[in-house]
C-alpha positions in Angstrom: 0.0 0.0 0.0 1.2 3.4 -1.4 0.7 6.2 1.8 1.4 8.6 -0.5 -1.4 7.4 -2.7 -3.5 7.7 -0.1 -2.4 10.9 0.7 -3.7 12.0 -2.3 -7.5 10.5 -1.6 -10.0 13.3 -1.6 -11.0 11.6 2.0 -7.5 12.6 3.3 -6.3 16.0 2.1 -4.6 17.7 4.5 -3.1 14.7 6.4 0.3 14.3 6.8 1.7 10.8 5.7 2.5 10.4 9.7 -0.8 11.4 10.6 -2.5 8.7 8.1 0.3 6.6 9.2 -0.9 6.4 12.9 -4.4 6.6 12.0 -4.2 2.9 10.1 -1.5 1.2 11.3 -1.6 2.1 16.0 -4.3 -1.1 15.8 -2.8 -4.6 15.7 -4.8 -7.0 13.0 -6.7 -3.9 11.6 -5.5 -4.9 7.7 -7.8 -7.8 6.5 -7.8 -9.5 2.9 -11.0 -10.6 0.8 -11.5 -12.8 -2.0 -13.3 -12.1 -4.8 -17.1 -13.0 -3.4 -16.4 -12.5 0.3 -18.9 -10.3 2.2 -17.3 -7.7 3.5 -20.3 -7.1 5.8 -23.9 -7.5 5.7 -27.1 -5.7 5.8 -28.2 -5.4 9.6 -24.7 -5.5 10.7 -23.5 -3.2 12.9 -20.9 -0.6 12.0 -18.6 0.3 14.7 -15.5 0.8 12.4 -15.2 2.4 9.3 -12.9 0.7 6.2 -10.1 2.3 4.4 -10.2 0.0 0.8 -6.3 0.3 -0.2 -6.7 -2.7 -3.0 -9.5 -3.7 -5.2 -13.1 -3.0 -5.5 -16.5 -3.7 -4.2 -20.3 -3.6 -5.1 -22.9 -2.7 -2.4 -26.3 -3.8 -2.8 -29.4 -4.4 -1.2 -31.7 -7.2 -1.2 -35.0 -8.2 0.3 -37.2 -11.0 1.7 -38.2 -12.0 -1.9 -34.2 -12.5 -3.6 -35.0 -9.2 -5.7 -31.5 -7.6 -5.5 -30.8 -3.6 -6.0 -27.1 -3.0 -6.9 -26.3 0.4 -5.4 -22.6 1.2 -5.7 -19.5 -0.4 -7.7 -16.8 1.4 -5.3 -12.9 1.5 -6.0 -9.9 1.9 -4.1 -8.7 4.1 -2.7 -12.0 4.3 -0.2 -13.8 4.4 2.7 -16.4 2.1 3.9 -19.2 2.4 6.6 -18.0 6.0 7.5 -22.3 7.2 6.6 -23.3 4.7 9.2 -20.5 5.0 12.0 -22.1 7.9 13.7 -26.0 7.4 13.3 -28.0 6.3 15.8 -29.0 2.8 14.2 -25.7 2.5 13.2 -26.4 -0.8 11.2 -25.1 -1.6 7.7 -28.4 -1.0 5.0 -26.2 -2.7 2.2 -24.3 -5.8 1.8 -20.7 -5.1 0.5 -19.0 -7.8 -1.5 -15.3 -7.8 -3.2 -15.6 -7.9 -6.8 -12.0 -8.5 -6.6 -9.4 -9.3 -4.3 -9.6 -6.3 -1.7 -7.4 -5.0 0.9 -9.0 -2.7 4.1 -7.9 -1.6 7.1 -10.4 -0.8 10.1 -10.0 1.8 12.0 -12.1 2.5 15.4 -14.8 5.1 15.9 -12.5 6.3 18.8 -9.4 6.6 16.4 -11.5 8.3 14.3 -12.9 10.9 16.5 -9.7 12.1 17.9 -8.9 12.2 13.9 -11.6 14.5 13.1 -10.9 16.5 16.0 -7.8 17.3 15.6 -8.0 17.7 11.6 -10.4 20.2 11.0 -9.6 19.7 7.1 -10.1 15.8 7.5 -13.8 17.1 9.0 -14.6 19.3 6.5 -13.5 16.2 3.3 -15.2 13.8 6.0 -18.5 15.5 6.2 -18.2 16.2 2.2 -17.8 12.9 1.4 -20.8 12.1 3.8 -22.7 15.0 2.1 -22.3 13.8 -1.9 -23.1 9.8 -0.9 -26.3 11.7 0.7 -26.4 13.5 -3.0 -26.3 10.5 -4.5 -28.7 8.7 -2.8 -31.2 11.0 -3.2 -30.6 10.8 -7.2 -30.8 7.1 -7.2 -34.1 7.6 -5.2 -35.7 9.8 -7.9 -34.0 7.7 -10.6 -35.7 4.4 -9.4 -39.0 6.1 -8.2 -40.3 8.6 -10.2 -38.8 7.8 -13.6 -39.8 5.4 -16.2 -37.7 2.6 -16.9 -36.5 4.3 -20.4 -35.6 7.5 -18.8 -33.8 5.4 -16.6 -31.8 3.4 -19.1 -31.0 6.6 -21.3 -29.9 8.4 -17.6 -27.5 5.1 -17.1 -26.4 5.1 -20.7 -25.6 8.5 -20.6 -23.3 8.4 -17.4 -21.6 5.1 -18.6 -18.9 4.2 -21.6 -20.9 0.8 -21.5 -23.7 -1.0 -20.7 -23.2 -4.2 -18.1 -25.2 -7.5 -18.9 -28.6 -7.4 -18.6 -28.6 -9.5 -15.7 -26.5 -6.8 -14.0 -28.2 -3.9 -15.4 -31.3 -5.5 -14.4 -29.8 -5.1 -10.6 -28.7 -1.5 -11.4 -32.0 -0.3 -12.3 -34.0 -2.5 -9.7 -36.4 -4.2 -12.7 -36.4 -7.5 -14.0 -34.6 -8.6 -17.2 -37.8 -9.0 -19.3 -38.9 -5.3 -18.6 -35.0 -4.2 -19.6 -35.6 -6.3 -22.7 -38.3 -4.7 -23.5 -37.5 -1.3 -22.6 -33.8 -2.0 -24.8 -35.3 -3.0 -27.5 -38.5 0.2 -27.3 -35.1 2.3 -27.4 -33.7 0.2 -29.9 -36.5 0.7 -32.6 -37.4 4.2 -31.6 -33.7 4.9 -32.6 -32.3 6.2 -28.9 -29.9 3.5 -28.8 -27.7 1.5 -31.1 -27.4 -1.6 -29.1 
């Protein structure tokens, strides 16, 4: 892992090397290692850490009582993990996180990070900005999966992305099942919106 790197993360401008230093490596066993597949932790989990990803990537997704899954978030390190849940009051994961590749993370205490913030006003202010544009984010992906149609939905996705996943994945993305994305794909198709 590359400190310098990470020094560089929009989540720690204005840290020194030796403060990011202390911060992830005062804790004995605090780096762990996941396979591709592993959970990294699951909704209803409690989050008392958060998760600096220094290696790989992983999706977050929800899923309900039924199987029907809701991919969320494809995230890539450098990261943080579980820092919107670490302070609120139900401070339980809402999303499972899974490596989609072998992943490297080190955990860092709520404590740690208090006396972080605290000290770091900058850290605070890239802290509570990060916190700020997932909320941002959320909020789009609510309106994107609520009040749009499914075509609106798929030209929004198409639009923001070089290229479009399998269906199967895409059907997770957009929280609809692959024989409305068919149909909707191939609508766009014949009304000349897409190409593919």
């Amino acid at each position: 892992m590359d400190i310098n790197e990470l020094k560089n993360a929009d989540f720690f401008k204005g840290l020194s090397e030796d403060d990011i230093a202390n911060l992830l490596f005062s804790t004995p066993g605090a780096l762990r290692r996941y396979k591709e597949g592993d959970y990294v932790a699951h909704q209803g989990e409690v989050c008392d850490k958060i998760a600096v990803m220094t290696k790989g990537s992983v999706c977050s997704f929800m899923i309900n009582d039924y199987g029907k899954e809701l991919i969320l978030a494809n995230i890539e390190s450098p990261s943080l993990l579980g820092y919107t849940y670490i302070f609120a009051s139900d401070n339980k994961f809402n999303v499972n996180i899974v490596a989609k590749t072998p992943c490297e993370m080190i955990f860092v205490e709520k404590e740690k990070l208090l006396t972080l913030l605290h000290d770091h006003p900058i850290f605070m202010q890239s802290y509570m900005r990060n916190m700020s544009d997932i909320s941002m984010k959320v909020f789009k992906r609510l309106f994107e999966l609520n009040l749009n149609k499914l075509k609106q939905r798929l030209l929004s996705y198409i639009e923001q992305h070089d290229e479009l996943p399998k269906q199967a994945e895409l059907a997770k993305q957009l929280g609809v099942t692959r024989p409305s994305l068919s149909r909707a794909l191939a609508e766009l198709k014949r009304d000349g919106l897409i190409k593919k």
